[in-house]
C-alpha positions as CSV (number, residue, x, y, z in Angstrom):
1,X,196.8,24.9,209.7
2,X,194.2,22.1,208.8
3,X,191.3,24.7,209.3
4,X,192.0,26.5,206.0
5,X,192.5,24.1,203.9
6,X,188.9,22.6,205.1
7,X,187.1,25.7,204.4
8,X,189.0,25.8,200.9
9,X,187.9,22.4,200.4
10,X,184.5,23.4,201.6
11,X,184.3,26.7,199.7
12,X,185.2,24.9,196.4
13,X,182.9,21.7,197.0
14,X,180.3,24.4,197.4
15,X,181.3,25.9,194.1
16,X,181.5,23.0,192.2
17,X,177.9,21.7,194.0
18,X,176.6,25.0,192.5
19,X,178.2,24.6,189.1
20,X,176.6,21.2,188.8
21,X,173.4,21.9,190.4
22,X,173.8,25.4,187.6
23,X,174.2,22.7,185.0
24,X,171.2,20.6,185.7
25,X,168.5,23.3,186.5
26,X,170.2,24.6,182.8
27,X,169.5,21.4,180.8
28,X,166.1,20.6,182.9
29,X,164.9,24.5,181.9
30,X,166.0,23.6,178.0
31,X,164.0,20.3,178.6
32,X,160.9,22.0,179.8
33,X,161.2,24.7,177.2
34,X,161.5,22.1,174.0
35,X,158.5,20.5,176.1
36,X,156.6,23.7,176.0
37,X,157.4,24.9,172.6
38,X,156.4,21.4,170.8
39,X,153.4,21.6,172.6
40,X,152.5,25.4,171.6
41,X,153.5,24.2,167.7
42,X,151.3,21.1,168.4
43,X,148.4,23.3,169.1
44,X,149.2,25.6,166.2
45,X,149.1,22.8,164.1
46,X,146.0,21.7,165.3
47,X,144.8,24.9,164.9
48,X,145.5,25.5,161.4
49,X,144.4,21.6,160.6
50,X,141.1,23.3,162.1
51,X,141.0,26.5,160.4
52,X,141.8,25.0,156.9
53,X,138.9,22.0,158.0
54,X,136.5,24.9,158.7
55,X,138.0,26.8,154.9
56,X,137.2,23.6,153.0
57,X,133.6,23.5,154.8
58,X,132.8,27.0,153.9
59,X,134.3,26.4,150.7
60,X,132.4,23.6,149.6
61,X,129.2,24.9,150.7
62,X,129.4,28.7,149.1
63,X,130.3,26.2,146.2
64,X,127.1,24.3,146.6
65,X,124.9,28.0,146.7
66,X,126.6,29.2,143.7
67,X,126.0,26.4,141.4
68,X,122.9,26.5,142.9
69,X,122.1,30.0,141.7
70,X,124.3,29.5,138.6
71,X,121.2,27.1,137.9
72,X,118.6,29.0,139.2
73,X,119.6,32.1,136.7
74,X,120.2,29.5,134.0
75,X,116.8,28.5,134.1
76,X,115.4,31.6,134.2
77,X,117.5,32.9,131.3
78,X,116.2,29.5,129.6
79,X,112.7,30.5,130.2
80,X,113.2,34.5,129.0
81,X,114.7,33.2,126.1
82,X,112.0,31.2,125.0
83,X,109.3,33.3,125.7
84,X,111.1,35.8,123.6
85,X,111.6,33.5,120.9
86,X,108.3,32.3,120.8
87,X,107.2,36.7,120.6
88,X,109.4,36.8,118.2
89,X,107.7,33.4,116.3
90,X,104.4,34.6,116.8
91,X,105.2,38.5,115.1
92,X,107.0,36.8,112.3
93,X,103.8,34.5,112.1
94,X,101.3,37.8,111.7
95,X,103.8,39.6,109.4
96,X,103.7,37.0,107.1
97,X,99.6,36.7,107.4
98,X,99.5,40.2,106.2
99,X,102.2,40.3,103.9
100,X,99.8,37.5,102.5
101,X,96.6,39.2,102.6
102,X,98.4,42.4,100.9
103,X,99.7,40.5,98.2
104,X,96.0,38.8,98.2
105,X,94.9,42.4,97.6
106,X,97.7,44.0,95.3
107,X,96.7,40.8,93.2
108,X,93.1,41.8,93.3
109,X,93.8,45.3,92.4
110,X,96.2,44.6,89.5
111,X,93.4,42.4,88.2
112,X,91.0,45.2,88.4
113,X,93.0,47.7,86.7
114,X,93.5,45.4,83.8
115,X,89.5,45.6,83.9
116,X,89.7,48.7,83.8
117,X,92.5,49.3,81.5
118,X,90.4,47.3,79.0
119,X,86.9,48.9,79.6
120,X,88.9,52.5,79.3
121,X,90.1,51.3,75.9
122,X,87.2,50.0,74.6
123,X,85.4,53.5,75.9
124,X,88.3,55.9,74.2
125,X,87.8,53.2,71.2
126,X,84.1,54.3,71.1
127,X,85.0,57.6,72.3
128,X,86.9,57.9,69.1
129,X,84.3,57.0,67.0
130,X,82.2,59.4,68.4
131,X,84.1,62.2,68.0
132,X,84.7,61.3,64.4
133,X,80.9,61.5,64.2
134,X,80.7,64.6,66.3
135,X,82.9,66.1,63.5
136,X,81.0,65.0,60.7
137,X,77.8,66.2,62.5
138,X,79.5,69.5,63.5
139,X,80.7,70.0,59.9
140,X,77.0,69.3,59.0
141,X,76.1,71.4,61.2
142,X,78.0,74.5,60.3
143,X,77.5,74.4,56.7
144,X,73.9,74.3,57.4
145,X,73.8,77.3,60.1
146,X,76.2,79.5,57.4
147,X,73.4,78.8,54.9
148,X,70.4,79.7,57.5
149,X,72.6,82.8,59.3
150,X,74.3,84.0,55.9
151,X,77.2,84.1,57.8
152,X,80.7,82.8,57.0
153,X,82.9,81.0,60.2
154,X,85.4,84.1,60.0
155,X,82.5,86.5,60.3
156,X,80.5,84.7,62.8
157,X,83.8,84.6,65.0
158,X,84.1,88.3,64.4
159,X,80.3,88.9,65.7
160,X,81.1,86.5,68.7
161,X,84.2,88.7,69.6
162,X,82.8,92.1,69.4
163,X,79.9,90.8,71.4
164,X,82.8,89.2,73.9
165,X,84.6,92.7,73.8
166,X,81.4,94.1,75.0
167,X,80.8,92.3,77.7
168,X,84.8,93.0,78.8
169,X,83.9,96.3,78.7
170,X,81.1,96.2,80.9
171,X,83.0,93.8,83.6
172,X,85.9,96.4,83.1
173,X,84.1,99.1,84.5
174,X,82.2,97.2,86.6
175,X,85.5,96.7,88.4
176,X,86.7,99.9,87.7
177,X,83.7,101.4,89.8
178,X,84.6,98.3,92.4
179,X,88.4,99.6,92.4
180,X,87.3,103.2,93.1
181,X,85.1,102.6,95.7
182,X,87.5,100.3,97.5
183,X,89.8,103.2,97.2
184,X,87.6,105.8,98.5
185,X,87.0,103.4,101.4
186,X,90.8,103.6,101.7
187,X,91.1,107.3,101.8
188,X,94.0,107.5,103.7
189,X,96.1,105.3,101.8
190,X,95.1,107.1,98.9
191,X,95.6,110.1,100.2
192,X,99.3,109.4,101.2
193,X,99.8,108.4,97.2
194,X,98.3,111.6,96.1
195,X,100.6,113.5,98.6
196,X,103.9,111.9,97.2
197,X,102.6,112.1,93.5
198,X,102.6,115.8,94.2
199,X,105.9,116.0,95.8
200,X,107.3,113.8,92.7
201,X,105.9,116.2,90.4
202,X,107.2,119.7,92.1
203,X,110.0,121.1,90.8
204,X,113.7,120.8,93.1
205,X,113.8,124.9,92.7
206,X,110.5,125.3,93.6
207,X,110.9,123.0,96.8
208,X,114.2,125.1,97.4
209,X,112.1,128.2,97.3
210,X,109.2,126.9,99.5
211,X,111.3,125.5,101.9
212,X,114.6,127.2,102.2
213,X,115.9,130.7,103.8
214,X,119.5,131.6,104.2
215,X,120.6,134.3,106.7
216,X,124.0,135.6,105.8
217,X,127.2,135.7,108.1
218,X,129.4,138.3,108.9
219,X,132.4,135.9,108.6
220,X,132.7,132.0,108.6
221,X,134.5,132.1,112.1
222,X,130.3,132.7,113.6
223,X,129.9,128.9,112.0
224,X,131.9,128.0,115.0
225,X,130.0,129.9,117.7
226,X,126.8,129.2,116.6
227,X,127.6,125.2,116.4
228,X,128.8,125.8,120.2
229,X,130.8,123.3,122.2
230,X,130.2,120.0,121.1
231,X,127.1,121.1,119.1
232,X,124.8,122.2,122.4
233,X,124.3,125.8,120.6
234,X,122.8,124.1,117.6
235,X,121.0,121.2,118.6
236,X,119.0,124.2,121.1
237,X,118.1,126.1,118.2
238,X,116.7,123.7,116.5
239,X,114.8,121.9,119.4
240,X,113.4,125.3,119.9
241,X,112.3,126.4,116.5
242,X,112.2,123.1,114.9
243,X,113.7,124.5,112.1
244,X,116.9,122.1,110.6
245,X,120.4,124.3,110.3
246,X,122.4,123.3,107.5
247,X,126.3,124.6,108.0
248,X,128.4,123.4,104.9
249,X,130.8,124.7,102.8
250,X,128.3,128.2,101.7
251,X,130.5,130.8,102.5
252,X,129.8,133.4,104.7
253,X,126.2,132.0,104.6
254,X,123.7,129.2,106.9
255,X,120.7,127.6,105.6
256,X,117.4,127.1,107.1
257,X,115.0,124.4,105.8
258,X,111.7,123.8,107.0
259,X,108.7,123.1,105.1
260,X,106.8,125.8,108.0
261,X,107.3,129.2,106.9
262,X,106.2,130.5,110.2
263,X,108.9,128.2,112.0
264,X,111.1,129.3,109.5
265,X,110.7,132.7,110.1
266,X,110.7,132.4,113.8
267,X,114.1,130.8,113.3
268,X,115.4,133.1,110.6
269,X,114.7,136.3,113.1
270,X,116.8,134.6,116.0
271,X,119.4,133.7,114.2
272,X,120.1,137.3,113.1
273,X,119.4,139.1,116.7
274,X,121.9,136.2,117.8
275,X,124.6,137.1,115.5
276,X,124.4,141.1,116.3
277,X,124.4,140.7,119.8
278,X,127.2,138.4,119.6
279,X,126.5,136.1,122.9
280,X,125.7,132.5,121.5
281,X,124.4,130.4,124.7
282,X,121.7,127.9,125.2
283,X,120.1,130.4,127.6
284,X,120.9,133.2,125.3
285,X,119.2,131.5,122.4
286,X,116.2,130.6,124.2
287,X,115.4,134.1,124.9
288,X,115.7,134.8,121.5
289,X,113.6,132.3,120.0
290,X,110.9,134.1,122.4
291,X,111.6,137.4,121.4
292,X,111.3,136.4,117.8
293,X,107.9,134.4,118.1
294,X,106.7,137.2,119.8
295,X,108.0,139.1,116.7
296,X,106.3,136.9,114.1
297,X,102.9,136.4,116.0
298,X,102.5,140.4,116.1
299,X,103.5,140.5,112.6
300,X,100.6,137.7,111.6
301,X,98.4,139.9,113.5
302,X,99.7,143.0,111.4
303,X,98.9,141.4,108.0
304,X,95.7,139.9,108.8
305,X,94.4,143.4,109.8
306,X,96.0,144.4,106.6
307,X,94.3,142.4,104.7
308,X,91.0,142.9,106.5
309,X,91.0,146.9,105.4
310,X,92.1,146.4,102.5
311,X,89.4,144.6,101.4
312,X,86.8,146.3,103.4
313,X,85.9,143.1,105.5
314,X,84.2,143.7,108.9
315,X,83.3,141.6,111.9
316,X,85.6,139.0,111.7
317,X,86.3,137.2,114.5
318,X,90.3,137.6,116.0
319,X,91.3,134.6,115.6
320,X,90.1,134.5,111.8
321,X,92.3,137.5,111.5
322,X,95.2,135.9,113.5
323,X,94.7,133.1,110.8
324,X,94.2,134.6,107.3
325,X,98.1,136.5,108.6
326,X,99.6,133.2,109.0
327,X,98.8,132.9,104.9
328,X,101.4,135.5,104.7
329,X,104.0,133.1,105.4
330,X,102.5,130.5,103.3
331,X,102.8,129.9,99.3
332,X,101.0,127.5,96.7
333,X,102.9,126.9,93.8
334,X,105.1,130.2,94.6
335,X,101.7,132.4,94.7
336,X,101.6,134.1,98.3
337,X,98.4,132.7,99.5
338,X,97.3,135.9,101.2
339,X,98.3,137.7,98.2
340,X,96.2,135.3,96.8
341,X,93.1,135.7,99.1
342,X,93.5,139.7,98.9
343,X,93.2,139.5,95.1
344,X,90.3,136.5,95.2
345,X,88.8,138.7,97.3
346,X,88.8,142.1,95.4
347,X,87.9,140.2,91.8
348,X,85.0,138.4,93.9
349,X,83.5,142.0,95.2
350,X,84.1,143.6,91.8
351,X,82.3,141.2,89.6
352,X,79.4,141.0,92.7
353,X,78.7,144.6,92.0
354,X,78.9,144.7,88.4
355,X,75.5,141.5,88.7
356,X,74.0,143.3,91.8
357,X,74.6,140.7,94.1
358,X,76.1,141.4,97.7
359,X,79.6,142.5,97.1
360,X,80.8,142.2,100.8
361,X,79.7,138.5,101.4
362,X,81.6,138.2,97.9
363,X,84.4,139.7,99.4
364,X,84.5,138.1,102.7
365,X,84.0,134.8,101.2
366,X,86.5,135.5,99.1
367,X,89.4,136.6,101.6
368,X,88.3,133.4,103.7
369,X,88.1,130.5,100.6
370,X,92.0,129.1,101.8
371,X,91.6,130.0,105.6
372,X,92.4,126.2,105.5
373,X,95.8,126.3,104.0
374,X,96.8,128.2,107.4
375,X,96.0,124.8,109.6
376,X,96.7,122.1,107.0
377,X,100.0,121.5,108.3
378,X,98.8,121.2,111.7
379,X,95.4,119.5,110.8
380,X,94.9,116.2,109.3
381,X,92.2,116.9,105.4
382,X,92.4,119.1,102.9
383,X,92.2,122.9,103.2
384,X,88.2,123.0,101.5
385,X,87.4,120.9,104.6
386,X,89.7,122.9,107.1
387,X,88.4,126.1,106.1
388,X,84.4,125.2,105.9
389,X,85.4,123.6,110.0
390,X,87.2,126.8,111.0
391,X,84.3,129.5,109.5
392,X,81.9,127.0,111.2
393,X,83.4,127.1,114.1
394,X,83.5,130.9,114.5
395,X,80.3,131.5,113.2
396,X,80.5,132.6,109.6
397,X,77.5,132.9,107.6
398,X,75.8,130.0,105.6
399,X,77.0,131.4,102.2
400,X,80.6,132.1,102.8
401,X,80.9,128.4,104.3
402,X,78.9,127.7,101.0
403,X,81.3,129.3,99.1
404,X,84.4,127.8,100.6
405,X,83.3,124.3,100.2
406,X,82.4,124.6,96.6
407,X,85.3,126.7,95.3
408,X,87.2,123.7,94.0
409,X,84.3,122.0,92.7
410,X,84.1,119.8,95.8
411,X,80.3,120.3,95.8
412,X,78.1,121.5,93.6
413,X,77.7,125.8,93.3
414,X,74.7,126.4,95.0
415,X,75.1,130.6,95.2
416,X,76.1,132.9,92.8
417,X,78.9,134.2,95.8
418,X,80.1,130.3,95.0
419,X,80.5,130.8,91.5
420,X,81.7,134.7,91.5
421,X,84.9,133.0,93.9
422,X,85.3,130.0,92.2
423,X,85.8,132.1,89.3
424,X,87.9,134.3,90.9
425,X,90.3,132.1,92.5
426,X,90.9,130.6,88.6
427,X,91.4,133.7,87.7
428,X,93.9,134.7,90.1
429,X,95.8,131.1,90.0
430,X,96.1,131.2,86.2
431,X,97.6,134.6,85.7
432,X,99.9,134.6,83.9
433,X,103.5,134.6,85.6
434,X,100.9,134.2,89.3
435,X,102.6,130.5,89.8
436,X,105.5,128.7,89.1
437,X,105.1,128.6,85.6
438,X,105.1,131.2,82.5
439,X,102.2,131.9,80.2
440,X,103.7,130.0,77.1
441,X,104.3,126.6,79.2
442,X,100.5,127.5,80.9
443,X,99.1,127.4,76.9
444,X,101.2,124.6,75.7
445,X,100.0,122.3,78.9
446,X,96.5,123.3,78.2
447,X,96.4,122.1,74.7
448,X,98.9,119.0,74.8
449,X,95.7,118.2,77.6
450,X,92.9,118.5,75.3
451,X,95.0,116.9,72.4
452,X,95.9,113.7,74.7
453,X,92.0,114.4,75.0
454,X,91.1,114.4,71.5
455,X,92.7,111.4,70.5
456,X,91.1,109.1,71.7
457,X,88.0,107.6,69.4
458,X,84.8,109.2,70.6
459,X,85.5,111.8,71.7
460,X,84.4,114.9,69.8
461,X,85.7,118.1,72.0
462,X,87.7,118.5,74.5
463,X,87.9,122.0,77.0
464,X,90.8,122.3,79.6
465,X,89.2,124.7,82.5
466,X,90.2,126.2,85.8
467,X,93.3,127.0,84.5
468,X,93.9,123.3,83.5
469,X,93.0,121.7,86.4
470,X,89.9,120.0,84.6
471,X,89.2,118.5,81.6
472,X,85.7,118.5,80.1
473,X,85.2,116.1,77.0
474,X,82.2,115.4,75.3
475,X,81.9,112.2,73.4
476,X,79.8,110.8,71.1
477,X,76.9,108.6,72.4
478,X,76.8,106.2,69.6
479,X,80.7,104.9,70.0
480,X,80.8,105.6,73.8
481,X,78.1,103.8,75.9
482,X,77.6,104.6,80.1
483,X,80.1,101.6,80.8
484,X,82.8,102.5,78.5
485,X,83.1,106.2,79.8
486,X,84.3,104.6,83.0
487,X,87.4,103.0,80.9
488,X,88.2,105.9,79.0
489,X,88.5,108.4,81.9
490,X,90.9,105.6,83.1
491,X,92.9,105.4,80.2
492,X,92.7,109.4,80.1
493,X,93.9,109.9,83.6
494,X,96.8,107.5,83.0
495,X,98.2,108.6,80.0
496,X,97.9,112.4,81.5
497,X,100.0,111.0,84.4
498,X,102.5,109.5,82.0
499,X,102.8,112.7,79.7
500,X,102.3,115.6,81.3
501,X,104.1,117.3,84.6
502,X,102.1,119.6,86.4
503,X,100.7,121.1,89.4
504,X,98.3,119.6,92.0
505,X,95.4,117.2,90.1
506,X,93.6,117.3,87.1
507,X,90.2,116.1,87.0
508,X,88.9,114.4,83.8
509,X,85.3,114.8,83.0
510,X,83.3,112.6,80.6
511,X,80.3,113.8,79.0
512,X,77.7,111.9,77.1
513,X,74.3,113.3,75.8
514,X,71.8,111.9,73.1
515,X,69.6,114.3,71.8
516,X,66.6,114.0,69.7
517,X,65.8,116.9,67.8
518,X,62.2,117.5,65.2
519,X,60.6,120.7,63.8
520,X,56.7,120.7,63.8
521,X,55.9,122.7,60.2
C-alpha cells in the first residue's frame, strides 16, 4: 500500500518542481526581455541623439553657405546698382550739357531774329519810302508818256489788250494744231469717239430698221419649241448664226437683231425652213443653218453677177463679184449700198460719155467705190481704205483704185474718172427721199449749216456741198489771219455738233485769199 502513495508523492513533487522551475525560467525570460528591450531603446536613443547631432551639423553649415551666398548676391546687386546709377548720373549729366548748349543756341537765335526783325523794319521803312517815290516817279512818268504817245491810260490799256488778244490767238491755235496732231497720233482712240458720236446721232427707227428682221409665227405655242428644253434649241441657233433671238410678248412674231445683215439673213432663212418642217433639234437646226448659208452665199453670188451686167462691167475678178453681192445685204443711212453702187455706177458712165472720157473705167470704178463697206465689219479702217486694199489686191487698174480713194475727198482728185464718181456718189446720196431723210429736212440742214456759217464775223460766204457733208467758207483776209482760221473752224465744228443732228461728218473748210487787183490803161 505504501508504493502508491510514494509515487503520488513523487508524481506531485515532480509537478510542483516543474511549476516552480515554470515560474523561474518565466520571471528570468521577463528579466532578460526588459534587459533586452532597455538596451534596444538605449541604442535608439543613441541613435536619434546621433541623427539629430548630425541634423544640427548639416543645419548649421547649409546655414553658413546661404548667408554666404545671401552676401555674395548682395554684393553683387550692390555693385549693379551702382554702376547703374552712376549710367544713369552720367546720361542725366550730358542731357543737361545739351539742354544747355540748346538753350545757348535758341538764345543766340532769338537774338538774331530781333536783328533781323529790326533790319527788316528799317528795310520795309525804306521800302516804303521808295515806293512812295516810285509812285511819284511813275505818275511822272505817265503823264509824260500820254503827252509823247498822245495816248490816254484807258486807250493805252486798250492797245495793250488787243495786242495781248493777238498773241492768245496765235498760242490758241498753236495748241489747237498741237491738240490735232496729238489726236491723229491717237487714231484709234479717236476713231472709237467718232464711231459712238455716229451711233448717238442715228435715229432708234433707223437702227431698228438696220438691224432688226422679224419672221412671223404660225402660233405662239412654236415660241415653246423653238426655245427647246431648257433653252438648248435657242442658244444653238444663235451659236450658229450669231444672230440674238428675241422671244417677248410680240404675238405670233420672233425678232432677230444683228447689226450683220448677211448673218441676219442666214438666220432669218433657218428659222422659217425650221418652222415648216416642224422638227426643232440641235441637229436639226444645224443642218439648217447650212442649208441656209449655202442659200445666202449663192444668192450674194446672184446679185453680184447682177449687178456686173447690168452695168456692163467685165473682167472682174470672182471674188470682187462675190463681194460687191454682199452690198446687197448691207445699207448706209437706209440707201441699199449696191443699189447704191449700181446707180453710182450708171451716172459715172453716163456723164463719162457725154466729156469723152472712158465710160467703162467710169463705170467700173464706179460699181467698186464702196467694195469696202462689204469687209468693214470684218476689217479694222474705213471702207475708202478697205476698198483701195481689196482692188489692190486683185489687181484693179491704177485709176479705179484712184478713184476709190479720192471719192470722199480723202485725197486729192487726180483723174477726171475721180471727179465723174465723186460726183456721182453725191448725187446719188443726196436724192431726195435716197436716205433716211426727206428733201425739206435735206434743205433746212443745209442752210441752218451755212447760217451757223455765216454768223460768225469774217466770214463772207458760206457753201454747204456733197450733199451737206462739207462746208466751204470763205472769209475775209483782213479780219481773219492764218492763225485765227484754226480757232474758227473750232468754234465752227463745235457749235455744228451742238445744233445740228445729222448723218456721218461734216467737214468745215476755211478759205482765205488776198488778192491784188490793177488795170494797166
Amino acid at each position: 500500500m505504501q508504493t502508491p502513495f510514494i509515487i503520488l508523492y513523487c508524481a506531485l513533487a515532480a509537478i510542483v518542481a516543474a511549476a516552480i522551475s515554470g515560474i523561474i525560467f518565466f520571471r528570468v525570460g521577463i528579466s532578460y526581455r526588459k534587459q533586452r528591450a532597455e538596451a534596444e531603446i538605449g541604442s535608439a536613443e543613441k541613435e536619434a541623439a546621433r541623427i539629430i547631432e548630425d541634423a544640427e551639423k548639416e543645419a548649421e553649415t547649409k546655414k553658413k553657405v546661404a548667408l554666404v551666398e545671401a552676401k555674395d548676391e548682395i554684393h553683387k546687386l550692390r555693385n549693379d546698382a551702382d554702376k547703374e546709377i552712376k549710367e544713369r548720373r552720367n546720361e542725366i549729366s550730358r542731357q543737361e550739357r545739351r539742354i544747355q548748349q540748346k538753350e545757348e543756341n535758341l538764345d543766340k537765335k532769338q537774338n538774331q531774329l530781333e536783328k533781323k526783325e529790326d533790319a527788316i523794319a528799317q528795310r520795309n521803312k525804306l521800302s516804303e519810302e521808295k515806293l512812295e517815290e516810285a509812285e511819284k516817279i511813275k505818275k511822272s512818268q505817265l503823264e509824260i508818256l500820254e503827252r509823247i504817245s498822245e495816248f490816254t491810260m484807258e486807250q493805252a490799256k486798250e492797245h495793250l489788250l488787243s495786242m495781248l488778244e493777238t498773241e492768245l490767238i496765235h498760242d490758241k491755235a498753236l495748241k489747237i494744231s498741237n491738240f490735232e496732231q496729238q489726236l491723229k497720233d491717237e487714231c484709234e482712240d479717236k476713231a472709237r469717239s467718232l464711231v459712238s458720236l455716229a451711233i448717238a446721232k442715228v435715229a432708234a427707227d433707223q437702227v431698228s430698221e438696220s438691224v432688226v428682221s422679224v419672221v412671223p409665227l404660225p402660233s405662239d405655242e412654236m415660241k415653246g419649241r423653238i426655245i427647246g428644253r431648257e433653252g438648248r434649241n435657242i442658244r444653238t441657233l444663235e451659236t450658229l448664226t450669231g444672230v440674238d433671238l428675241i422671244i417677248d410678248d410680240t404675238p405670233e412674231a420672233i425678232t432677230l437683231s444683228c447689226f450683220d445683215q448677211v448673218r441676219r439673213e442666214v438666220a432669218r432663212i433657218a428659222l422659217e425652213k425650221l418652222i415648216a418642217d416642224g422638227r426643232i433639234h440641235p441637229a436639226r437646226i444645224e443642218e439648217m443653218v447650212d442649208k441656209a448659208r449655202r442659200e445666202v452665199e449663192h444668192r450674194i453670188k446672184q446679185e453680184g453677177e447682177r449687178a456686173v451686167l447690168e452695168t456692163n462691167v467685165h473682167g472682174l475678178n470672182p471674188e470682187l463679184v462675190k463681194l460687191i453681192g454682199r452690198l446687197h445685204y448691207r445699207t448706209s443711212y437706209r440707201q441699199n449700198v449696191l443699189n447704191h453702187s449700181i446707180e453710182v455706177a450708171h451716172l459715172a458712165g453716163v456723164m463719162a460719155s457725154e466729156l469723152g472720157v472712158d465710160a467703162n473705167i467710169a463705170r467700173r470704178a464706179g460699181l467698186l467705190h464702196d467694195i469696202g463697206k462689204a469687209l468693214s465689219s470684218e476689217i479694222e479702217g474705213s471702207h475708202v481704205q478697205i476698198g483701195v486694199d481689196v482692188c489692190r489686191k486683185y489687181k484693179e487698174s491704177a485709176d479705179v483704185i484712184h478713184a476709190i480713194e479720192a471719192h470722199h475727198g480723202d485725197v486729192e482728185t487726180k483723174t477726171v474718172v475721180a471727179a465723174l464718181v465723186q460726183a456721182a456718189d453725191a448725187i446719188s446720196a443726196a436724192r431726195p427721199a435716197a436716205r433716211s431723210e426727206n428733201y425739206e429736212n435735206y434743205i433746212k440742214r443745209l442752210q441752218k449749216l451755212e447760217e451757223i456759217c455765216t454768223s460768225y464775223d469774217g466770214v463772207d460766204k458760206s457753201f454747204a456741198i456733197q450733199a451737206g457733208r462739207e462746208v466751204r467758207i470763205m472769209v475775209s483776209p483782213e479780219q481773219v489771219n492764218d492763225e485765227k482760221m484754226i480757232v474758227v473752224a473750232r468754234e465752227i465744228a463745235k457749235r455744228i455738233e451742238a445744233e445740228m443732228e445729222y448723218p456721218g461728218q461734216i467737214k468745215v473748210h476755211i478759205i482765205r485769199e488776198s488778192r491784188a487787183i490793177e488795170y494797166a490803161k
